[in-house]
C-alpha positions in Angstrom: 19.6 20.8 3.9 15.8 22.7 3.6 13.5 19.9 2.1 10.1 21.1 0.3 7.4 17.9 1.3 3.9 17.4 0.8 2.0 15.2 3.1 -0.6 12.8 1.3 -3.4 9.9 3.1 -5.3 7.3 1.3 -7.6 6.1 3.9 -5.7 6.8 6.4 -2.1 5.2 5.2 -0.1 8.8 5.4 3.1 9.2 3.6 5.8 12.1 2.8 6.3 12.8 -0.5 9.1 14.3 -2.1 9.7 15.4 -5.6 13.2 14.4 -6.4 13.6 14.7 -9.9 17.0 16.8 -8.6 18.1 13.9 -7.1 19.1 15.6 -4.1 17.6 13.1 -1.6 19.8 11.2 0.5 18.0 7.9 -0.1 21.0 5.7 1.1 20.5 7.4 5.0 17.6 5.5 6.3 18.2 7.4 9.7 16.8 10.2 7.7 13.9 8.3 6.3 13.2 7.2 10.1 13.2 10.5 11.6 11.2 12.3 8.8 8.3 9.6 9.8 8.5 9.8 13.2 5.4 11.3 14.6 6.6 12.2 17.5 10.1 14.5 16.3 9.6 14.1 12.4 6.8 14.7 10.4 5.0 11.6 11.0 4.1 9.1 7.9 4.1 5.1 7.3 5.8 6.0 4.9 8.4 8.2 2.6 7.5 8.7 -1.3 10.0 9.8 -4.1 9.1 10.8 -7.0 11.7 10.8 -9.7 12.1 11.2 -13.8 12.2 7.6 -15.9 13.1 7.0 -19.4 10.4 5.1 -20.3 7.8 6.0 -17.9 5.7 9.2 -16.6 7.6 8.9 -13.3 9.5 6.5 -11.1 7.8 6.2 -7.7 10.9 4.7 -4.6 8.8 3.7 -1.2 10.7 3.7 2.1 9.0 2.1 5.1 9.3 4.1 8.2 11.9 1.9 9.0 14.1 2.6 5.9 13.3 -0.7 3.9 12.1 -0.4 0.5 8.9 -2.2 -1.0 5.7 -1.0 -3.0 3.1 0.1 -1.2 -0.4 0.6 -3.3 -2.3 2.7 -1.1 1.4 5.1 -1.6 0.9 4.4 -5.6 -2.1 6.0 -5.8 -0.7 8.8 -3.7 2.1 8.7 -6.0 0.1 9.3 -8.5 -1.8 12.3 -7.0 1.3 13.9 -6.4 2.5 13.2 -9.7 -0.5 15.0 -11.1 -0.5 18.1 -8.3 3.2 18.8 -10.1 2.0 18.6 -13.8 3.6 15.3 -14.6 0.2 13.5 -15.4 -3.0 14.7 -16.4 -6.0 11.8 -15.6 -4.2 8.9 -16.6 -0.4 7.5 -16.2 1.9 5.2 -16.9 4.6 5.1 -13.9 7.5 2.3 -12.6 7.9 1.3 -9.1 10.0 -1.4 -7.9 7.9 -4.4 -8.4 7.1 -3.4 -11.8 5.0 -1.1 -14.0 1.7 0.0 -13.3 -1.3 2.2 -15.1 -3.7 4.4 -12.9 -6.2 7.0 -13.4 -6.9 9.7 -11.2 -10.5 11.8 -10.7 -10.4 14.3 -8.4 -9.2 12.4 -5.6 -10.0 8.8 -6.5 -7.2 7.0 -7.8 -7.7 3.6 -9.8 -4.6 1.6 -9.4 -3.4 -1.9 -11.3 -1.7 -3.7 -9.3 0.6 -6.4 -10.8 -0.9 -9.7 -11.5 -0.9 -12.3 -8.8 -0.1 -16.2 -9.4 2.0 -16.7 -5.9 -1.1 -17.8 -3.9 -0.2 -20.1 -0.8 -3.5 -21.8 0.8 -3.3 -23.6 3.9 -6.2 -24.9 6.7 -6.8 -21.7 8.5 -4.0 -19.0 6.0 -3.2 -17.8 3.0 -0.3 -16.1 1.2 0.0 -13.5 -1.5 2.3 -11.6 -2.5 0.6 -8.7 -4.1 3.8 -6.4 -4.5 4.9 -7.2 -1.1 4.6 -10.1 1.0 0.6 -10.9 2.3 -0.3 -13.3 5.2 -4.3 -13.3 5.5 -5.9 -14.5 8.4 -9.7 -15.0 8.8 -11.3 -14.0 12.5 -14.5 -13.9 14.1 -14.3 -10.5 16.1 -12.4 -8.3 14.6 -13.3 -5.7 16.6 -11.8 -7.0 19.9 -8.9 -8.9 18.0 -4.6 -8.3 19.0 -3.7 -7.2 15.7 -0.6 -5.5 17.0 -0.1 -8.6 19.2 -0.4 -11.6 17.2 0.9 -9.5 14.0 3.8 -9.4 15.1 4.4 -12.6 15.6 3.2 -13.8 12.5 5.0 -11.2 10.5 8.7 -12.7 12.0 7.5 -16.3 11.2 8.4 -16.0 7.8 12.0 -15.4 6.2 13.6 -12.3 6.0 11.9 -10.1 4.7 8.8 -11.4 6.7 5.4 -10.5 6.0 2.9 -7.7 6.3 0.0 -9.9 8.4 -4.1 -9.4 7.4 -6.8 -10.4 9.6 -10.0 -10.4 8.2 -13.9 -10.7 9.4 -16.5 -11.4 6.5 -19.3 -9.2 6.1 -21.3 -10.2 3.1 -20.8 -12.4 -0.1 -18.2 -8.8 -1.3 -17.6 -7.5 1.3 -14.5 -7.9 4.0 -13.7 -5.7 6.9 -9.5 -5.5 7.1 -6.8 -4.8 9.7 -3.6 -4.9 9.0 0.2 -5.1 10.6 2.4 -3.8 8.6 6.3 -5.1 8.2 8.4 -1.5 8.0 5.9 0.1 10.0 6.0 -2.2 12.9 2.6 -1.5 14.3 -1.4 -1.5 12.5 -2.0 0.9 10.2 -5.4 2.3 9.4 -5.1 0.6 5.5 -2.6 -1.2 3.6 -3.5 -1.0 -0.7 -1.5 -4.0 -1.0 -3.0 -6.1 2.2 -6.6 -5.4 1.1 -5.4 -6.7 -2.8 -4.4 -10.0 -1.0 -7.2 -10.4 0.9 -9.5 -10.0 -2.2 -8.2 -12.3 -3.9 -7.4 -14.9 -1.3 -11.2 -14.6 -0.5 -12.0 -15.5 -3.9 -9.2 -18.2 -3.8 -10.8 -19.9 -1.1 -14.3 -19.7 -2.4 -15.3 -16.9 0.0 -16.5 -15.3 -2.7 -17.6 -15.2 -6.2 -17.4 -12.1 -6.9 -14.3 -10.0 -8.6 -15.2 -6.6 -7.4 -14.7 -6.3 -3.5 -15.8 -3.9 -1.0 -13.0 -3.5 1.7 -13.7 -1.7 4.6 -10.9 -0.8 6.9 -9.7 1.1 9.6 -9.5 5.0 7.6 -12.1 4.3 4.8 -13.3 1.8 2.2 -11.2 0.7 -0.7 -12.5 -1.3 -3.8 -10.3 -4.4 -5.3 -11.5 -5.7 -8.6 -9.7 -8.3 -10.8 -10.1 -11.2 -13.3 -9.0 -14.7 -13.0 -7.5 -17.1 -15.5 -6.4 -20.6 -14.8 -5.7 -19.4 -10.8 -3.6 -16.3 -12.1 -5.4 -13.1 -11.1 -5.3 -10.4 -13.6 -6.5 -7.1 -14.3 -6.0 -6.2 -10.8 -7.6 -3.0 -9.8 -7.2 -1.1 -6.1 -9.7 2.1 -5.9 -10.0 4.7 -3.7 -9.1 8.2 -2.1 -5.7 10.0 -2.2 -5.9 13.2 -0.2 -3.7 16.0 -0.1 -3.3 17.0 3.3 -0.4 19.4 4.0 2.9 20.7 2.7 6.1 22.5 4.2 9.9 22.4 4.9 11.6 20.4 7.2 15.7 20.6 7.8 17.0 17.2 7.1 
């Protein structure tokens, strides 16, 4: 089967994505799913993106890791949503499902605002925190980022949990708002250049711990700078905000 895909990055997260309103995607074949993000004999992604038709909503966005495993992924939401808008689903602003729930964005030119679900699970202890912001969050504070085994040591925090385990954050403070990010991401097995939903845990776990003050959070990471801005209410954080760029980058056929 001939597969029309479009590649799309959000600061350097990379994902396939594949308009599936047909339903002709063999979602249940995770071989598939692995071989299209291969970067060596696939395409080459973190990730695989369908969009699909919803009842109540613009579209339905599915996420695959490159592994096969499903989750949401916000840096692929706002891709998601740039998509969505390059086939004439949306105009500036949408309404779209995804598995953890619904979400609103806007889009203008290539930013995308993204709200993220509200967060209350929030697990402090002496030196981590855990969030899950969509997916599962470990966050980690450290002194020299730079020089620092995030592949390493991520992946043994990431197996320390229960199945599923945990995407694993380890973060270096810059200012009073801003935070420099790397992240290991479950699915992926291996650091990717950004992670929407890592960089959403780490703002708020920041603020959680009095790191902060502030709810609007410069996050630098390894492909680019995403924004996180929220509001908090008796520890629940609300009005959850990621921001930043969703490129198109390339599109073509691949024989699946």
């Amino acid at each position: 089967m001939k597969l029309e895909f479009y590649k799309y990055q959000g600061t350097g997260n990379d994902f396939v994505m594949l308009d599936n309103r047909t339903k002709i995607f063999p979602k249940e074949k995770t071989d598939i799913i692995s071989h299209i993000c291969d970067r060596h004999f696939g395409i080459g992604a973190d990730g695989v993106i369908l969009i699909e038709n919803d009842d109540f909503f613009d579209f339905k966005m599915i996420y695959f890791n490159a592994d096969g495993s499903e989750t949401f992924c916000g840096n692929g939401g706002r891709c998601a949503v740039a998509f969505a808008k390059k086939l004439n689903i949306i105009d500036s602003e949408t309404n779209f499902i995804a598995v953890d729930g619904e979400h609103f964005a806007e889009i203008n030119d290539t930013t995308v605002s993204l709200k993220m679900i509200d967060v209350d699970e929030i697990e402090v202890k002496e030196n981590t925190i855990f969030a899950f912001t969509g997916t599962q969050h470990h966050v980690e504070i450290v002194d020299d980022l730079n020089n620092f085994p995030v592949l390493e040591k991520g992946g043994k925090i990431r197996y320390s949990y229960k199945e599923p385990g945990s995407n694993v954050n380890f973060v270096q403070q810059i200012n009073n708002t801003t935070f420099r990010v790397r992240t290991y991401e479950k699915g992926v097995e291996d650091e990717t250049l950004a992670c929407g939903t890592g960089v959403t845990a780490v703002a708020i776990a920041m603020h959680k711990t009095n790191k902060t003050t502030s709810n609007l959070i410069s996050l630098p990471v390894e492909g680019g700078l995403l924004e996180v801005s929220f509001t908090e209410e008796k520890g629940i954080y609300k009005n959850v905000f990621l921001k930043g760029p969703a490129t198109f980058v390339f599109n073509g056929n691949i024989n699946i």
